[in-house]
C-alpha positions in Angstrom: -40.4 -4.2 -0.4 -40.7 -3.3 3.3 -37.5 -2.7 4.7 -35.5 -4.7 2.2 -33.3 -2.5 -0.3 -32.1 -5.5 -2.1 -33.5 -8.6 -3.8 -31.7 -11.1 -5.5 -34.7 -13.5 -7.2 -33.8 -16.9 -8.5 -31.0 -15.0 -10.3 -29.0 -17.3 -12.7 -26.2 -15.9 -15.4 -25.1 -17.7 -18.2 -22.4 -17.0 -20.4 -21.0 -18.6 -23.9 -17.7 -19.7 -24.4 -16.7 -20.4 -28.2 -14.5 -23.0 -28.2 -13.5 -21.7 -31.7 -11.1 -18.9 -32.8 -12.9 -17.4 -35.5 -10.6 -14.6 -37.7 -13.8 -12.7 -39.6 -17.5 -12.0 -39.4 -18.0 -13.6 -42.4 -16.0 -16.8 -41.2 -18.3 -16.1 -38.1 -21.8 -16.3 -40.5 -20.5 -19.3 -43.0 -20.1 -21.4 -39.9 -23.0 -20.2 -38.0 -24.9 -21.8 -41.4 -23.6 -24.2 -41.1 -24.4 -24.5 -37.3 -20.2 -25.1 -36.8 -20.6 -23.1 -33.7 -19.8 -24.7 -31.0 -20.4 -22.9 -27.5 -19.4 -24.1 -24.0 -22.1 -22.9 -21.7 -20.9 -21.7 -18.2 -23.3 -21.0 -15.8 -21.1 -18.5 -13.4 -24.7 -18.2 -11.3 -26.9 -20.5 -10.4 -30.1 -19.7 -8.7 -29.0 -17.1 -6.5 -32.1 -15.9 -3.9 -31.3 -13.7 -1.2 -33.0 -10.3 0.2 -30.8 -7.4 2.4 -32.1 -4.9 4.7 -30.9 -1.6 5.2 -27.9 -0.9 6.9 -26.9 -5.1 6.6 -23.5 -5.5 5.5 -22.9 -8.7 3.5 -19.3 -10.3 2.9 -19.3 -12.7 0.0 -16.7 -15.1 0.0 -15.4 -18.1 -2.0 -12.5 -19.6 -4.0 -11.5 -17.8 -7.4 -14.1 -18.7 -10.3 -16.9 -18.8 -7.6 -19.3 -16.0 -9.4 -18.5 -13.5 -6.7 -17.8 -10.0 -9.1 -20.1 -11.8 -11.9 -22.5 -11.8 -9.2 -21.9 -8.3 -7.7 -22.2 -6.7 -11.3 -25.6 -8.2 -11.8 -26.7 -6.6 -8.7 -24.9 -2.9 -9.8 -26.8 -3.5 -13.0 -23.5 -4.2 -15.5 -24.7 -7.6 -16.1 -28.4 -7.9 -17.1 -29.1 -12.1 -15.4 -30.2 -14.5 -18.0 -32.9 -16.0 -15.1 -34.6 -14.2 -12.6 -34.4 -10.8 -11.3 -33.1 -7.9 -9.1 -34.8 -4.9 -7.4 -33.2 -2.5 -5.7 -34.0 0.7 -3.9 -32.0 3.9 -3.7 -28.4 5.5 -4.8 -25.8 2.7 -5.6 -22.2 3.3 -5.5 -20.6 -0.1 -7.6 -16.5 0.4 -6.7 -16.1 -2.8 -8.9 -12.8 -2.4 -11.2 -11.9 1.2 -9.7 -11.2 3.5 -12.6 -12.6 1.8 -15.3 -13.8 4.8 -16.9 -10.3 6.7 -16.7 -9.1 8.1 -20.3 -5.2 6.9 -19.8 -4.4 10.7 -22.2 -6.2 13.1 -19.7 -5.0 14.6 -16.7 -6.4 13.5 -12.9 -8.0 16.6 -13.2 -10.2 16.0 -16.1 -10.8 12.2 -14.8 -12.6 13.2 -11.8 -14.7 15.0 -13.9 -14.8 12.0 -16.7 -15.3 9.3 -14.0 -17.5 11.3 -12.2 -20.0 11.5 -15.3 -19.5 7.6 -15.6 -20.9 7.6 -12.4 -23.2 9.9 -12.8 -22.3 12.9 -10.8 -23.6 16.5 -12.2 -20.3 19.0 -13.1 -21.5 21.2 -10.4 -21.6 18.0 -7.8 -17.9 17.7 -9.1 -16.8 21.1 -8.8 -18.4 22.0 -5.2 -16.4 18.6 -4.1 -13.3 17.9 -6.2 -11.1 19.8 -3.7 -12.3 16.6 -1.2 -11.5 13.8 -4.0 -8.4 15.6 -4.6 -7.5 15.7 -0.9 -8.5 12.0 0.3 -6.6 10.9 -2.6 -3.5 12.9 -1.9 -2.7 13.3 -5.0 -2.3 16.9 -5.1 1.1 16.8 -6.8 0.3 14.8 -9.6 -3.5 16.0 -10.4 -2.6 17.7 -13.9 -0.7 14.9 -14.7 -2.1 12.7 -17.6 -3.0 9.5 -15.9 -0.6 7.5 -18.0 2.2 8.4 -15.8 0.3 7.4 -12.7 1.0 3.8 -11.1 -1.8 1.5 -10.5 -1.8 2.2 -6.9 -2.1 6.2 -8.0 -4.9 5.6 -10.2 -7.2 3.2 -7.9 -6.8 5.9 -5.5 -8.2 8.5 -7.6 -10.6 6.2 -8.5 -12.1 5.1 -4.6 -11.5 8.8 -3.9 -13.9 9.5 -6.3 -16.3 6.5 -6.4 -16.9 7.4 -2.6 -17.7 11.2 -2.3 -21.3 10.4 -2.5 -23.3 9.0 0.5 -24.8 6.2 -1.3 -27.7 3.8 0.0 -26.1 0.8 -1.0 -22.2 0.2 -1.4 -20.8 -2.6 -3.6 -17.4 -3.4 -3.3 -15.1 -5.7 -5.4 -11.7 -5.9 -3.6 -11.1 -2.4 -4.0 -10.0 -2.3 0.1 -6.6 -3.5 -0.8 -5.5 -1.2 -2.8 -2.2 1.5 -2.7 0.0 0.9 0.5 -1.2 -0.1 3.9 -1.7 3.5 5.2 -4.4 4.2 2.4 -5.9 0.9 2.6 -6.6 1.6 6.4 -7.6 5.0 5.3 -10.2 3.8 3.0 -11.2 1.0 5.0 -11.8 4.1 7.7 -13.8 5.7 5.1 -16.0 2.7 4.4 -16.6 2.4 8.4 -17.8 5.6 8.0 -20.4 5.0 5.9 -21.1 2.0 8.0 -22.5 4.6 10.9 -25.1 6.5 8.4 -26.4 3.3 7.8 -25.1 2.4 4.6 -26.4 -1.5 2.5 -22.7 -3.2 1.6 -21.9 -6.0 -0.3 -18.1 -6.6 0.1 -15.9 -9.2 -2.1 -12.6 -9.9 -0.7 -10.2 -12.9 -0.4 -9.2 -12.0 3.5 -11.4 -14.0 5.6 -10.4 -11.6 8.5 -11.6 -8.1 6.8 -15.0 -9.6 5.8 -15.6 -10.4 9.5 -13.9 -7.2 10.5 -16.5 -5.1 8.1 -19.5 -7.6 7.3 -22.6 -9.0 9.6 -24.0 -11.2 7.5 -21.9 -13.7 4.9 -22.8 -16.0 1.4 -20.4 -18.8 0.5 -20.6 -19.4 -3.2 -18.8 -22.3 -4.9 -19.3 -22.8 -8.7 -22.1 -20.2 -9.1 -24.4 -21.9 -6.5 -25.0 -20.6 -3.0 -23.8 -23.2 -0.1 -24.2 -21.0 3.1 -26.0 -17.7 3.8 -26.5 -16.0 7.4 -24.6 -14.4 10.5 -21.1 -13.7 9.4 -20.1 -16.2 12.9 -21.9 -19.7 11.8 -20.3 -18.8 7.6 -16.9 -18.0 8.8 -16.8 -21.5 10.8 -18.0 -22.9 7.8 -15.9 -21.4 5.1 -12.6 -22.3 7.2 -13.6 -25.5 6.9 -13.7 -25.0 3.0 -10.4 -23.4 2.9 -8.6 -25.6 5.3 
């Protein structure tokens, strides 16, 4: 693979939408039989090449619907594509939906070490730094706290506080830099530039235009699961304001 730490190889995902409401699994079976089944096909991707070199940093933009997190979990290895193929080299750090592995009943405490495991930390990775998660997230007050009582801005910080303690070789984001109030976004955001300087792969979803050309060199346009532009982040951004105007 050379230099390249990501390839994305004529990738196309399909999903199936029943049009039907079906109650039971034996409703489900007498009308499969009877090949009642009707499914919608939505292709969300649609022949999706591209390859990333170390230390690029890729902003993916588009309108809602456009296959951008469909496309970004495929690549983080939640979605397996129904075409094609992805290789990958090194640690990956996915912050797609930022605590999605947070048990609502337990404490912030015993998440770190729950989410941590999702993520596949050791418990002795987690002990030498949970004083550092605990810290960036500033959540010190609250930590034994079951995580019901938190507020959604309280648990996505725990969450990027925790997703980014490792120095990962490639670094997908999904919208997560606009979470909790301004000074933490521009905390985290610092945290991501960061990892910018040791050379960190990204691949960055976000609706600001702005932050993408603030963060990213290099920018995909995708429109309906197909790509339309891929290169410098200068030539796209012309190009998507066109889109969006």
């Amino acid at each position: 693979m050379g230099k390249e730490i990501i390839k994305v190889d004529h990738v196309s995902m399909k999903f199936n939408l029943s049009q039907e409401k079906i109650d039971s699994i034996k409703e489900y079976f007498i009308k499969f039989l009877k090949r009642e089944i009707k499914y919608d096909e939505f292709w969300a991707l649609k022949d999706i090449n591209f390859t990333m070199n170390k230390g690029e940093r890729l902003g993916i933009l588009g309108l809602n619907g456009a296959g951008k997190s469909t496309l970004l979990k495929v690549i983080a290895g939640v979605f397996k594509p129904t075409e094609g193929s992805v290789a990958r080299r090194g640690v990956i750090a996915p912050l797609l939906e930022l605590g999605a592995g947070f048990d609502m009943q337990y404490t912030g405490a015993e998440n770190i070490y729950l989410y941590g495991a999702v993520l596949g930390y050791s418990k002795s990775f987690i002990d030498e730094k949970f004083d550092e998660i605990v810290a960036f997230s500033e959540l010190e007050k609250f930590i034994n706290v079951p995580l019901k009582n938190y507020s959604s801005g309280m648990k996505a910080r725990l969450g990027f506080s925790i997703a980014t303690v490792v120095a990962p070789d490639i670094l997908i984001l999904d919208e997560v830099l606009s979470v909790g109030d301004a000074k933490f976004r521009k905390k985290s955001e610092q945290k991501v530039m960061d990892m910018f300087d040791k050379g960190v792969t990204v691949l960055f979803v976000s609706h600001s235009l702005e932050q993408v050309e603030r963060l990213c060199n290099k920018a995909m346009i995708l429109e309906g699961g197909k790509m339309l532009a891929y290169g410098n982040i200068g030539e796209v951004a012309e190009k998507y304001r066109t889109i969006i105007a």
